[in-house]
C-alpha positions in Angstrom: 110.4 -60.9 -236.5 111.3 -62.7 -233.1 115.0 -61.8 -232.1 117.0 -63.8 -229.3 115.7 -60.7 -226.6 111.5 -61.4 -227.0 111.5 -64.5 -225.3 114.1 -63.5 -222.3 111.2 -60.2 -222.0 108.0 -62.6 -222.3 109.6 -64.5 -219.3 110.7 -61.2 -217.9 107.0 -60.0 -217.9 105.4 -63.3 -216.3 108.0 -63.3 -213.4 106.8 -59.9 -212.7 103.3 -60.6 -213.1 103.7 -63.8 -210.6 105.8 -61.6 -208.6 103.4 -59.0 -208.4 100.4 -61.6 -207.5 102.8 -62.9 -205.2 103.0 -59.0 -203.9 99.6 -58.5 -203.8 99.0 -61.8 -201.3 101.6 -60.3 -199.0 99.5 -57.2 -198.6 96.5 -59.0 -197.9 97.7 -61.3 -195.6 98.9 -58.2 -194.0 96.7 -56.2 -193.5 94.7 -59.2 -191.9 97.8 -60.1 -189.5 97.1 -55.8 -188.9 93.4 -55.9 -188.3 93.7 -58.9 -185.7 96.3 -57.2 -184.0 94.3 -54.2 -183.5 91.4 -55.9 -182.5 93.6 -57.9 -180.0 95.1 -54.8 -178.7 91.9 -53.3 -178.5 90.5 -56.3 -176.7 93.3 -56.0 -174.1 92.7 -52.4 -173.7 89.0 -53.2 -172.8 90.2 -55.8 -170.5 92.5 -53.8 -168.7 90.1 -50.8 -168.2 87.2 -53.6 -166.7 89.8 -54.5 -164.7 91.3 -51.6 -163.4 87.0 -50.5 -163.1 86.8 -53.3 -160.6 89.6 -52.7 -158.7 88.7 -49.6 -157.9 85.3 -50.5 -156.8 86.3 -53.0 -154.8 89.5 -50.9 -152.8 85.9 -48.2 -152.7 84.0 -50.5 -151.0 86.8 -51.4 -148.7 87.5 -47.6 -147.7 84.0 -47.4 -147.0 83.3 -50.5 -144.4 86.6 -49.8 -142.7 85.5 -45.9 -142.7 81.9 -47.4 -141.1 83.7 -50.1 -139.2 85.8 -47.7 -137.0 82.9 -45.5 -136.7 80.9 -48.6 -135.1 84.3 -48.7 -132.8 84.1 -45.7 -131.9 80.3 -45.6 -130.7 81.1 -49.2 -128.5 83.7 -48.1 -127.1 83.2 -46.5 -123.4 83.7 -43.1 -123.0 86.8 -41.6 -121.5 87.0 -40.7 -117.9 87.7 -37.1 -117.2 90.8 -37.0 -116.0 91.7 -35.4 -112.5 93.9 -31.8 -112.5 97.2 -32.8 -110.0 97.5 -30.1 -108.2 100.0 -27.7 -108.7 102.9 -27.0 -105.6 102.3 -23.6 -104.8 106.1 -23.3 -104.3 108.2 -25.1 -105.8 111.1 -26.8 -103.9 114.5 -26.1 -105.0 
């Protein structure tokens, strides 16, 4: 016997059904939108650390020829003259 409620829950039932499919899309676009997130963060993050890896090879190497550059300097340049004591006034004036 079909009253005036089975229909209104047979339509109840396939807007949930379509609402759950509908749902169940959501959650698997997502989780993709998630996954290439993380994989672009994680890209980044090996970008950054490259990066920051050659930076501080490079500012390395820069220590190192200025370090060896001064210490070519150093060997070219003449050595100082000894300089000469002033002699001291025995007594001074006053």
């Amino acid at each position: 016997m079909e009253n005036r409620f089975s229909k209104s829950a047979e339509t109840r039932r396939n807007v949930e059904r379509r609402l759950e499919g509908r749902l169940a899309k959501a959650d698997a676009r997502s989780k993709d939108v998630m996954d290439f997130q993380r994989r672009r963060q994680e890209a980044e993050e090996a970008k950054l650390l490259r990066l920051k890896t050659l930076r501080l090879a490079k500012e390395e190497t820069e220590r190192v020829e200025a370090a060896d550059a001064a210490a070519k300097a150093a060997e070219l340049a003449p050595a100082p003259r000894p300089r000469s004591k002033k002699k001291a006034d025995p007594l001074p004036s006053a």
